[in-house]
N, C-alpha and C positions, 0 to 999 in steps of 0.2 A: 275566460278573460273578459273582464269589465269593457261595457264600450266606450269610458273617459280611457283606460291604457290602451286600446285601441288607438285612437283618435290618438292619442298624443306618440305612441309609435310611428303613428303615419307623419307624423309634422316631423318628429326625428328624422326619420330616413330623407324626406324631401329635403332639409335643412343639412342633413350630410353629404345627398349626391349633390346638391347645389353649393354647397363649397367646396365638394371635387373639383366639378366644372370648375368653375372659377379660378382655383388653383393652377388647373389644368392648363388655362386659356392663359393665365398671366403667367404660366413658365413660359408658354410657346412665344410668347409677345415678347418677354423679355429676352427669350434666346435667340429669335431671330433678327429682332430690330439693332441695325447698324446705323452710326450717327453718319451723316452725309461727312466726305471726304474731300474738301476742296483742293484740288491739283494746284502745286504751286508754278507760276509762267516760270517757263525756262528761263536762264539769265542772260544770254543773248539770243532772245528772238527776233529772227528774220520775217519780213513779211513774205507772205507768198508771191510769186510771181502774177501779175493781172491779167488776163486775157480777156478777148472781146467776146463779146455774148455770142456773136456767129463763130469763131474760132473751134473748128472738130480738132 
């Protein structure tokens, strides 16, 4: 085996595990990333009751 197919084997396989990763990393990204979910206010919210800062 010539060392230019050599050398250009070796760029292969780096160029293919390196778009595994990639691949890899952006299924995991996309499958776990959830869009924020803002809670809508109840339609009659009451306020809490207020107590004083010493009150156990």
């Amino acid at each position: 085996m010539s060392l230019t197919m050599i050398i250009l084997m070796l760029i292969g396989g780096w160029l293919a595990v390196a778009a595994a990763m990639l691949w890899g990393v952006l299924r995991i990204t996309r499958r776990h990333y959830q869009a924020p979910v803002q809670p809508a206010p109840p339609a009659n919210a009451e306020k809490p009751a207020r107590h004083h800062a010493t009150a156990h």
